[in-house]
N, C-alpha and C positions, 0 to 999 in steps of 0.2 A: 636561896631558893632550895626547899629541900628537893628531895626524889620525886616524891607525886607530884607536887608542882613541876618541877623540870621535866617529867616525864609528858604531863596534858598541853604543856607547852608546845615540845616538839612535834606531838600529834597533830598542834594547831595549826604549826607551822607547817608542818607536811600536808594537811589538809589543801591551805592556802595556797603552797607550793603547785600541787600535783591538780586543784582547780583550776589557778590560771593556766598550768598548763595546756590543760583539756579543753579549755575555753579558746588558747589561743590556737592549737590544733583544729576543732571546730569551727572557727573560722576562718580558716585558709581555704582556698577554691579548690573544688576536688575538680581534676579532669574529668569529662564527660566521657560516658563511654561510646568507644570508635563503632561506627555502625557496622553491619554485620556488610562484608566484601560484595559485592554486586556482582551477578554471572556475567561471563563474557559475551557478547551480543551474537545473536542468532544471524547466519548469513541465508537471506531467503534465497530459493532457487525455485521460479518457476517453470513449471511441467505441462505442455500441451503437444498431446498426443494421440491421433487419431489414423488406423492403418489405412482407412478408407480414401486418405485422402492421397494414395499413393498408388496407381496402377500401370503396373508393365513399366517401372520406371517416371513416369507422367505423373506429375502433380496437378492437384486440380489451384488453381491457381487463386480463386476469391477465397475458397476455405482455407489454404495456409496465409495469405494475407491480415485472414478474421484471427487465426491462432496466433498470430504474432503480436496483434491491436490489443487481443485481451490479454495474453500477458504482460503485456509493457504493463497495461493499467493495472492491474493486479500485484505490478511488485513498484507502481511508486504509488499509489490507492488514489491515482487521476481518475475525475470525471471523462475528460477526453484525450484525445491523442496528445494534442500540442500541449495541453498541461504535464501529460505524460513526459515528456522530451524534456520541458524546461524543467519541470524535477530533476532530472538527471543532469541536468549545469548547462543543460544546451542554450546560448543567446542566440539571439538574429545575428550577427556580427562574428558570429564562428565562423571557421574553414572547417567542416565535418569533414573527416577522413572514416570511406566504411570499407573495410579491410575484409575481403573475401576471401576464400583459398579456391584455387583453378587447376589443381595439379590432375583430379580426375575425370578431367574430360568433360563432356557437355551432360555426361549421368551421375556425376559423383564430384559438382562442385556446387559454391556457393547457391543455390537458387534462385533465378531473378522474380519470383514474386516476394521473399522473402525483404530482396533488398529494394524492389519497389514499394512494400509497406513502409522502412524504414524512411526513405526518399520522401514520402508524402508524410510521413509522420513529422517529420524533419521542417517541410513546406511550412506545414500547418501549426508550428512553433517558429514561424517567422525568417527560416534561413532560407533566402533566395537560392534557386537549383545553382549556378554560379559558384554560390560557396558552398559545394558537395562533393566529393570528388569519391569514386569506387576507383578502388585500388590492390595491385596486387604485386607481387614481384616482379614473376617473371610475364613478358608481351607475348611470348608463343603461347603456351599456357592461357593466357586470358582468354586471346583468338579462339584458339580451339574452342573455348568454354561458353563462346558467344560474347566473351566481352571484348569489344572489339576499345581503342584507346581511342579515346577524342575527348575535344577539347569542348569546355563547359560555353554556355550560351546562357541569355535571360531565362531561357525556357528550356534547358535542359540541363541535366548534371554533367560533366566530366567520367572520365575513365581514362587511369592513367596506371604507365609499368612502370617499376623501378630500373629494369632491364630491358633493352636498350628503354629509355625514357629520362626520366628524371632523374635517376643518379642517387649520390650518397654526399654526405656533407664531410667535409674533409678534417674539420676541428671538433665533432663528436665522436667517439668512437670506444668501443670495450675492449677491455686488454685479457689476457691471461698468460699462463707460460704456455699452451699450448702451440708450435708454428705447425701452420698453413701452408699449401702449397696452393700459389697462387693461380688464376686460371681466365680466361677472360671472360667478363662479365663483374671480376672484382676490382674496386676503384683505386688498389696501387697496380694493376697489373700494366707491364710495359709491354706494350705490343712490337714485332718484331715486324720485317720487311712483310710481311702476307697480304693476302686477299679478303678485304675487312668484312665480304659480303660472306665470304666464305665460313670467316672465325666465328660471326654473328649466329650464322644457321647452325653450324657442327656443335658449338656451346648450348645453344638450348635447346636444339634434342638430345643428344647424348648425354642425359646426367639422369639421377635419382634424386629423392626429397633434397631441398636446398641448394640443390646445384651439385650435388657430391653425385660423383659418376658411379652411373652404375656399371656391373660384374661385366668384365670382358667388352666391356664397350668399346675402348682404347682410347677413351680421354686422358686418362690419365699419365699416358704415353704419349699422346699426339703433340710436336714438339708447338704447332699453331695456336693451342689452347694453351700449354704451358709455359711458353716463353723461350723455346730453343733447348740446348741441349744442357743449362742451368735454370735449374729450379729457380723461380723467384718464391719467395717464403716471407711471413708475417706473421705476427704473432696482434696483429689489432683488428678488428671487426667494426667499420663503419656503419653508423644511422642513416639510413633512409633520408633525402632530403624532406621528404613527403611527413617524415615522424618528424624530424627536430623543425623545420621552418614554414613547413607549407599547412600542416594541417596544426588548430588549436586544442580541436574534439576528436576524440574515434571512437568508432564504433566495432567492436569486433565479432566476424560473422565468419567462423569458421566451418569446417563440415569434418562429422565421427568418421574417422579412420583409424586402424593399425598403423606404426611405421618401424620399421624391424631399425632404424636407428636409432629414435627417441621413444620407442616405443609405445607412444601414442600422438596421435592429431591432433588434440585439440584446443580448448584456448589457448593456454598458453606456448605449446611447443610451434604452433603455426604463427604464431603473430611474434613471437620472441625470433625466430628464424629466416620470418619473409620481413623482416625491418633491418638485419645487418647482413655484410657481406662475409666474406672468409670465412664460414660458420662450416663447412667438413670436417674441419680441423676438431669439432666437439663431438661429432654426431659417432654414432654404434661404438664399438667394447673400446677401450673402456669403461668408459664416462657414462653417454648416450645421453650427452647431455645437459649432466647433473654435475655440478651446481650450474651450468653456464647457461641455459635457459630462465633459471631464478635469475641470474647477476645481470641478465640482457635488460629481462622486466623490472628488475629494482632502481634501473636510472630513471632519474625523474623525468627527464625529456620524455619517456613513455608511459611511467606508472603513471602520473597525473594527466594525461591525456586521456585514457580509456574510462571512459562513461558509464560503459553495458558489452558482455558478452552475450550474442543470441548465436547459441549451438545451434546449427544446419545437421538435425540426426533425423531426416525423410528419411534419405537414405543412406545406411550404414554400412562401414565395411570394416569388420572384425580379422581379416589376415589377408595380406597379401597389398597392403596399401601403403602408400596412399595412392596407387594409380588406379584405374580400376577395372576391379576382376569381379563379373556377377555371381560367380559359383559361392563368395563370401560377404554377399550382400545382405542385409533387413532392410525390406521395408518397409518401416514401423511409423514412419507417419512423424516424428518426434520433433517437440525444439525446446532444448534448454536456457531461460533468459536469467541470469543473475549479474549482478555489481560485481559476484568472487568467481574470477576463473577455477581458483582452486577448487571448491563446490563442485563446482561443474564438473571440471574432469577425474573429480574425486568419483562421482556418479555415475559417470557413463563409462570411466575404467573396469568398474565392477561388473556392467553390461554387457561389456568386449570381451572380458576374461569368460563370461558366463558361456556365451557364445562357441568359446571357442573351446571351451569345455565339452560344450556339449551337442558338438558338432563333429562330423566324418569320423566319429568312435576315439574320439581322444587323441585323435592324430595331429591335432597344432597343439604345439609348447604353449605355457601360458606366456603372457607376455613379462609378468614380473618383475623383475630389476630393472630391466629396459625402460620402463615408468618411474624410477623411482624421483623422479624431477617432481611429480605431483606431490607428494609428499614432503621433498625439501622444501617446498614453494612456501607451506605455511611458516618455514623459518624464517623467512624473510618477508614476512606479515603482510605476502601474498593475498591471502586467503588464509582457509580451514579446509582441514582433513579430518577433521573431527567431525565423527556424524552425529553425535549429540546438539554439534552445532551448526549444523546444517538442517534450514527446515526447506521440505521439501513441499510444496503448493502448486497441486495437479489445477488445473482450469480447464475448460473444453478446447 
């Protein structure tokens, strides 16, 4: 074979080579391309807010009922109430637990038209009053607030304390390193030779949010509340029997406050706080808190229980709370209902700060790090802090 032949040759052969090649490349399956990432889902928060509906303290009672109906339906897109309810996972055959906060008095806690909407909302998706139960910590506190504790009937709900009442369940409970000093009213505390009528009264007036005593009271000292002349000490925080066995569903229906411990009220620091005991031991500097308000809400005996948070901001109190002081009141008439606590106290923190900016000439600190629990919360896929992803939906 001379040169030009051997040369057209190999060309042919190259030809052939380098077609099947291409041919067999072209058929092989190309990977489809990955669709473009999906944004993270919007957390609704509904807004209904009218100042009218709050005078001298006094709410008018059918109009905050109407603002709580149209909310629900507007954040699950019900026709009616009880559709509304079963959206959110409610069955006939729940124990509904609706979680109030009572610490400021009969002006500055839960509202009971608020929680009478709820109640009927409830009815009218099939849960007999029977399986309803309002609840709250502490039984002085409730009193004061009007809610007095009784037991449920065909035809009526329930209202029940944690303290004295129901108690705490002894096989759930949160840990951390920080120890407690224990006090009565907590479920390891051993009580000593005293006067139980006596331990019962002095324990739930003398304290601050939680049960943590407040400035110069002398609980902290008083050897009947602490157990004698040695400290008893813990380092575990019991569940509410009421969160781990009693109740299936809850609802949480807290109210806008400051609290110079956690630095804020609301969804989450009230309901993370009125569900275990020993909890002083996290509250103001350090911490104030943080992480241990997220780590309370991230057991599932809790997270998966709560349905709906509906913020009680009628009326508001920006410093001096959560007991309550008028000179740091709004009121604004407001209620926040979303699925994400975070949302929520991500928004009405901003409110509070606002407030207290710009009020008595800049004389309250803002609240700042004392809140930073709002914030950690969305690490533990709480909720969002994100206000891109927070939609907000005013309603009348």
């Amino acid at each position: 074979m001379n040169d030009h032949r051997t040369t057209a040759f190999l060309f042919r052969v190259a030809a052939l080579f380098f077609g099947l090649t291409l041919t067999g490349m072209a058929q092989e399956p190309v990977a489809p391309t990955p669709p473009p990432p999906q944004p993270p889902p919007l957390s609704p928060v509904i807004l209904s807010e009218n100042p009218d509906v709050v005078q001298r303290f006094a709410v008018n009672n059918e109009a905050v009922r109407g603002m709580v109906d149209r909310a629900l339906l507007k954040l699950t897109s019900a026709s009616d109430i009880g559709t509304a309810w079963t959206r959110l996972g409610i069955k006939p055959d729940d124990v509904v637990g609706i979680k109030i906060t009572t610490m400021g008095g009969p002006l500055l806690s839960t509202h009971r038209p608020i929680v009478q909407a709820i109640c009927d909302g409830l009815q009218a998706a099939g849960v007999p009053p029977y399986r309803i139960v309002v609840w709250d910590k502490d039984g002085a506190d409730m009193r004061n607030a009007g809610y007095v504790p009784t037991l449920p009937t065909d035809t009526r709900v329930g209202i029940a304390s944690i303290f004295p009442g129901t108690g705490y369940d002894p096989a759930v409970f949160y840990r951390n390193e920080n120890l407690g000093t224990l006090i009565w009213g907590d479920s390891q505390f051993v009580r000593g030779n005293d006067d139980l009528t006596s331990a019962i009264d002095s324990a739930v007036k003398n304290k601050g949010f939680g049960d943590k005593p407040l400035p110069n009271s002398g609980v902290a000292d008083d050897p009947l509340l602490t157990g004698g002349s040695i400290p008893q000490t813990s380092n575990n925080s019991y569940y509410a029997r009421l969160v781990t066995t009693v109740c299936t569903k809850i609802i949480n229906v807290p109210v806008l406050t400051d609290n110079s411990y956690i630095g804020i009220n609301g969804c989450m620091g009230s309901l993370a706080l009125a569900s275990v005991d020993n909890n002083r031991r996290f509250q103001g500097e350090p911490s104030f808190g943080d992480p241990a308000i997220c780590e309370i809400l991230d057991k599932d005996v809790l997270k998966r229980k709560v349905v709906v948070n509906i913020l009680d901001a009628l009326v508001s109190e920006y410093a001096g709370g959560p007991r309550f002081d008028p000179q740091f009141t709004k009121s604004i008439g407001a209620i926040y209902v979303s699925r994400d606590p975070v949302a929520i106290d991500y928004l009405v923190l901003k409110r509070l700060e606002a407030w207290r900016a710009g009020d008595h000439n800049g004389r309250i600190d803002p609240i700042g790090k004392a809140a930073s629990h709002v914030h950690s919360a969305a690490g533990y896929n709480l909720g969002t802090d994100d206000p891109q992803r927070i939609q907000l939906v005013r309603v009348p």
